[in-house]
N, C-alpha and C positions, 0 to 999 in steps of 0.2 A: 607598433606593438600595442595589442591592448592594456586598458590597463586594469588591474586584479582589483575588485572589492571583499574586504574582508570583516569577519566578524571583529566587535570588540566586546564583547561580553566579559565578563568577570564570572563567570559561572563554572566552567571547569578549566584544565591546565592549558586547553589548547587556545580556548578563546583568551584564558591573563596575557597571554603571547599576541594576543592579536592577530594569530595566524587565518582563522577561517570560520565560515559558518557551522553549527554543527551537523544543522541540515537544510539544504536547499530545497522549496516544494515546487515541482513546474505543473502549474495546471491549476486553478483558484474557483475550480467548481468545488462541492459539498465534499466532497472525497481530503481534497488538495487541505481545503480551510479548515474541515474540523480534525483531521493531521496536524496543518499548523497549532492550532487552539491546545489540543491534548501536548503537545511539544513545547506551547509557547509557557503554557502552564505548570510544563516540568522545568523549568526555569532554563530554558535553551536557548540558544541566537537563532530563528527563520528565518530566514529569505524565501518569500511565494514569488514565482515566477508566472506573470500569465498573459496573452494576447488579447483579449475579449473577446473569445469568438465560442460562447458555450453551447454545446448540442442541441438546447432547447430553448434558445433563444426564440423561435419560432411559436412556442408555447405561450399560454396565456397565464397560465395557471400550475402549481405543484399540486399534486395531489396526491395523496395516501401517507402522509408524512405528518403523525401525529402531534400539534400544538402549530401545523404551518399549513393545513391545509385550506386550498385555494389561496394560496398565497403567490403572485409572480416569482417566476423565476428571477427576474431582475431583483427585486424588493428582496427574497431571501439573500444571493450573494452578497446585496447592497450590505446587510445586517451582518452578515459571517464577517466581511472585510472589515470591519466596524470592531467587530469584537474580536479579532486578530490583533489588528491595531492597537485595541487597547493594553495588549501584553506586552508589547514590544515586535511586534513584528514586522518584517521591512517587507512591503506592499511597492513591487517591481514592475512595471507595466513593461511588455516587450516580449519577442520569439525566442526562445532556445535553439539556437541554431546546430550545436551538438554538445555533447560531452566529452569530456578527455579523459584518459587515463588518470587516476590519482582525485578523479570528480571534478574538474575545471570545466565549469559549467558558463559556455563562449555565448552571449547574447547574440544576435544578429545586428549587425550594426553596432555593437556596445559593448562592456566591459564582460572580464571575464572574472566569476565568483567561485569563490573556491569553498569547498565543503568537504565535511568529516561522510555524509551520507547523503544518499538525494533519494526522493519519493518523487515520481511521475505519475500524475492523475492527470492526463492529459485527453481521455476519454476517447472516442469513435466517431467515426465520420459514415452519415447511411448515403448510400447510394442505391438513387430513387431510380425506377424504370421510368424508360423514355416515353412516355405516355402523355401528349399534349394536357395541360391541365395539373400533372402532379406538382410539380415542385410549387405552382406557383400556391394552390392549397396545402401545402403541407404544414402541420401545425394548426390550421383552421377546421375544416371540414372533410379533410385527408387525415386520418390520425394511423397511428400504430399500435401504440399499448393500451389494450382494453381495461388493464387498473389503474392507469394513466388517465382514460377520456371515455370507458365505459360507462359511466353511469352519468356522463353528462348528456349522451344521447342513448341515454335508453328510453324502450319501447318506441323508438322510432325505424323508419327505415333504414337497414344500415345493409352495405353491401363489402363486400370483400375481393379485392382485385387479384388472380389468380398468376401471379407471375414466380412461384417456386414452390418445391414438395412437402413447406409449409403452412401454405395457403389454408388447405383443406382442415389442420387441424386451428387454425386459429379462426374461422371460419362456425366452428364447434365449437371453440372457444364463446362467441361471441352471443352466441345463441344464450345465453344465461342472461345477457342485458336484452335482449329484444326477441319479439315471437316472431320478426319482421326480417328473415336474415337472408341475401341471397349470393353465392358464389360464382363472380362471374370468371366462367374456366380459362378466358383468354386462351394464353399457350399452353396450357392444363393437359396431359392426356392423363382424364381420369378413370382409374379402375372402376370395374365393376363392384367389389367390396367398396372401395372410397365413397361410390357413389348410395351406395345403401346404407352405408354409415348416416351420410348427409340428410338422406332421405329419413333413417331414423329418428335422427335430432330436430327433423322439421326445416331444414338449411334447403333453399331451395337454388339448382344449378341453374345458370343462364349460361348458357352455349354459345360460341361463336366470339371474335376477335374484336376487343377494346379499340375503339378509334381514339376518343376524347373524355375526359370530363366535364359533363355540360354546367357552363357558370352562366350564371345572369344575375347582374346588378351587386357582385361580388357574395355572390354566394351560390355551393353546389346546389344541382337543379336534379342531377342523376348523371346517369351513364352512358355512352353514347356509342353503339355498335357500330364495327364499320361496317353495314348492311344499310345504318342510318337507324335505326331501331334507340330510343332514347328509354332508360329504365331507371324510372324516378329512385331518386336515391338520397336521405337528408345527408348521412355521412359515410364516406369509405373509408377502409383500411385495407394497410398493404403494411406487408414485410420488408423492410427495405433491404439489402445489402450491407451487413454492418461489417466494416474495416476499422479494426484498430487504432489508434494514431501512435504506433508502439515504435517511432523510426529511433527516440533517444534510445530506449529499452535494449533493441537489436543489434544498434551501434554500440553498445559496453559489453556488448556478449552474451545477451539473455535468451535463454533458448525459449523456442514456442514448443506446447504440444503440440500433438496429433488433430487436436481442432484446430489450431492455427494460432491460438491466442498463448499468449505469453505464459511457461509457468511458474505458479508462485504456490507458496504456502500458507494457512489460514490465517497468516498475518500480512499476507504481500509479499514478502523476502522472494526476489527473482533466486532464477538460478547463479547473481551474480553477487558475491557478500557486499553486504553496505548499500544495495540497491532495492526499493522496494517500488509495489506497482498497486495504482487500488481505483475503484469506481470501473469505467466503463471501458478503461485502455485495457484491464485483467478479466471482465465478465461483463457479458454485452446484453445480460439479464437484470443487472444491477438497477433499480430505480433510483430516484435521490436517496431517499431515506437508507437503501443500503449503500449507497456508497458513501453516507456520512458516517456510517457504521463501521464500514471498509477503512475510511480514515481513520478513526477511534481506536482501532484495534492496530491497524500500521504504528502510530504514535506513541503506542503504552510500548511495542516490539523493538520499536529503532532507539525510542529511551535507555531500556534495560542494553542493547545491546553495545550502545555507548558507555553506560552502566560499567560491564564485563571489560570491557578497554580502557577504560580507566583505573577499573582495580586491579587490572595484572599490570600496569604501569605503575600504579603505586607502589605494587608488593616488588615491584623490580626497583624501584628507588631508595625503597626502605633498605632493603637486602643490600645496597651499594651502599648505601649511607653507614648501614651496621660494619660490613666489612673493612671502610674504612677508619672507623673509628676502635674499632679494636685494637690492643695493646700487641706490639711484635712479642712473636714468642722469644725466646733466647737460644743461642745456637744448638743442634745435638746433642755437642760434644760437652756440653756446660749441664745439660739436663743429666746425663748420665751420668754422670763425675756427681754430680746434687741427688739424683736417687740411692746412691749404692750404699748401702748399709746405714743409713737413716729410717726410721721409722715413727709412722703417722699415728700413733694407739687412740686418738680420739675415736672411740665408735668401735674400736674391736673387744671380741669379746676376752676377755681376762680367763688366762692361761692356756689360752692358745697359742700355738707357732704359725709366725707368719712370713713368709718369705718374699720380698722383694725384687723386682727386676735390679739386677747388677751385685745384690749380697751374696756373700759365700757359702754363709750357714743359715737355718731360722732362725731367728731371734726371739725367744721367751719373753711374755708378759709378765708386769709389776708383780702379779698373784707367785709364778715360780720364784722371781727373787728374795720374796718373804719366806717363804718354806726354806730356801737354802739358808738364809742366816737362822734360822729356829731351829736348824739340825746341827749349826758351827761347821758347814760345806763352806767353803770358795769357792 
C-alpha cells in the first residue's frame, strides 16, 4: 500500500488535523506556480506536482511577458520554483499517475497526497507533421507563434507549411512581420477566394508536395520539394496538432466542450467542484504570460471557495456548541401550572386587562386597584 503524504499546516481546521493539503498543483509551468504563489501567499499548504518535461523546453527564449522578456524558459521556472519555495511550498518532482475520488492524488511509482482541492496545469502536447526535418527544428528555425518568434525573424524570409485549414490564415497572419511570405500549399486544396485573399496580402503560394526541410550545418537553408525544387527559406512555421494533456481532468469527470477542450469557467472551476484547470491543458491560445494570469485568477477562486467551506463549518460548529450549552427547559406540565394566573406587569401598559395562557379571567392593572379603594369598592 502506498503510503499518504499529508499537510501539517496550522492554517485552517483541516490542516491543525494534519489531515491534507489544501491544494495539490500538478504541473509547475507559469500557470501551475503562480497558483501556487497566490495560494501560498493566502497562507495555505501546496503541494506542486511536476515531471519536467515543459512544452517549450525547445524554446530559447519567453517572449511578450512584460519585466521577462527574452528571458529562458528554464531561468523563468527556475525563479517561479524559487519563489514558491520561499512560502512554504513543497516542490514534488515526479508523474501523477491518476486521481481518486475524494482527490488522492497516486504519484507513479510513489506516495499518494491527499488534498482539499487540485488545479491541473499540465499543459498540451503539439503533434508535428511527418515531414523529414520538423521535429528535429522545432523550437529553432521551425517555430509556431508569430508573437512568440515573429519579430525575431522579421523582414526575413519566412515560409509557412501548409498542412491544415489553418495554414492559410496564419500565413496572413505572418505577413505583418515580413514583406517576404510564402505558403507552401503541400496537402492544401486551396479555394479560389483563399487564394486571392493571399494574393491580396502579398502571401505568395508555392505549389506542389513538401519533401524535406533543407538544413546545413544546423541550420534551415529552405524548403525542399519533392520534384527536388529547394525554396530558400530563413524560418518556417507550422500549426502543429495541439492535444491537451487533460487524462487527470477526464478521469474525475470533467466534461470537454464541443472543441474538445475541457470546460471551465473564467476562473478555471471544471465542470467537477473542487477541481480547477488553467494555462494550456484549458486554452491552447494561452501564452506564458496568460497562463500566469490564468494561475492568478484560479488562486484568488479556489481560496475564497475554501473560504465558503470553512465558514458553513464554522456556523455548523457554533450552532452545535450553542445547542448544547443551553439550559433544559422544565417539563410542560411545570410551565403550565407556573403560567396560570400569574402575571408579568413590567412593560404593560397601566389599566389594561390582560389575559394569560391558563388564567380564567383578565386581570386588572395597579391603576384599577387605586380607583377601587378611592371609591371604598372590594
Amino acid at each position: 500500500m502506498n503510503d499518504v503524504i499529508e499537510g501539517n499546516s496550522t492554517r485552517n481546521d483541516d490542516a491543525r488535523n494534519g489531515s491534507v493539503y489544501d491544494v495539490v498543483v500538478v504541473g509547475a509551468g507559469a500557470g501551475g506556480l503562480n497558483a501556487a504563489l497566490v495560494l501560498a501567499r493566502a497562507r495555505r499548504r501546496v503541494a506542486v506536482v511536476d515531471a519536467g518535461e515543459p512544452r517549450n523546453a525547445p524554446a530559447t527564449r519567453v517572449q511578450g511577458f512584460l519585466s521577462r522578456d527574452g528571458m529562458s524558459p528554464a531561468a523563468l521556472l527556475e525563479v517561479g520554483r524559487a519563489e514558491v519555495a520561499g512560502y512554504g511550498v513543497d516542490l514534488i518532482e515526479g508523474q501523477v499517475d491518476h486521481i481518486d475520488t475524494g482527490f488522492l492524488v497516486q504519484l507513479t511509482g510513489g506516495p499518494v497526497l491527499k488534498a482539499r482541492r487540485v488545479l491541473v496545469a499540465t499543459g498540451l502536447h503539439d503533434e508535428l507533421p511527418a515531414i523529414p526535418g520538423v521535429r528535429e527544428r522545432w523550437g529553432k528555425d521551425l517555430l509556431h507563434c508569430p508573437y512568440c518568434h515573429g519579430y525575431e525573424v522579421r523582414d526575413r524570409g519566412l515560409g509557412v507549411l501548409g498542412t491544415g485549414p489553418g495554414s492559410v490564415h496564419h500565413a496572413l497572419l505572418l505577413r505583418q512581420w515580413s514583406d517576404d511570405v510564402a505558403l507552401f500549399a503541400h496537402t492544401l486544396d486551396l479555394s479560389r477566394e483563399e487564394r486571392e485573399r493571399l494574393a491580396a496580402r502579398g502571401v505568395r503560394v508555392v505549389d506542389g508536395t513538401v519533401k524535406r526541410l533543407a538544413v546545413d550545418e544546423d541550420r534551415l537553408r529552405g524548403v525542399e520539394l519533392a520534384e527536388g525544387r529547394v525554396v530558400p527559406r530563413d524560418a518556417v512555421f507550422v500549426a502543429p496538432r495541439m492535444v491537451p494533456r487533460d487524462g487527470l481532468l477526464t478521469g474525475l469527470g470533467c466534461e470537454r466542450g464541443m472543441n474538445g477542450w475541457v470546460i471551465t469557467d473564467r476562473s478555471g472551476h471544471t465542470t467537477v467542484p473542487g477541481v480547477w484547470a488553467v494555462g494550456n491543458v484549458a486554452d491552447p491560445r494561452a501564452l506564458v504570460v496568460a497562463a500566469a494570469g490564468m494561475g492568478a485568477t484560479a488562486g484568488f477562486a479556489v481560496n475564497h471557495h475554501l473560504v465558503d467551506e470553512e465558514t458553513e463549518r464554522a456556523v455548523k460548529d457554533r450552532r452545535a456548541t450553542a445547542s448544547l450549552a443551553a439550559p433544559p427547559l422544565p417539563p410542560a406540565s411545570s410551565r403550565q401550572g407556573l403560567s396560570s394566573g400569574l402575571v408579568d406587569t413590567l412593560g404593560a401598559p397601566q389599566g389594561r386587562a390582560v389575559r394569560h395562557p391558563g388564567s380564567v379571567a383578565p386581570v386588572t392593572m395597579q391603576a384599577d386597584r387605586k380607583e377601587d379603594e378611592s371609591t371604598g369598592k372590594t
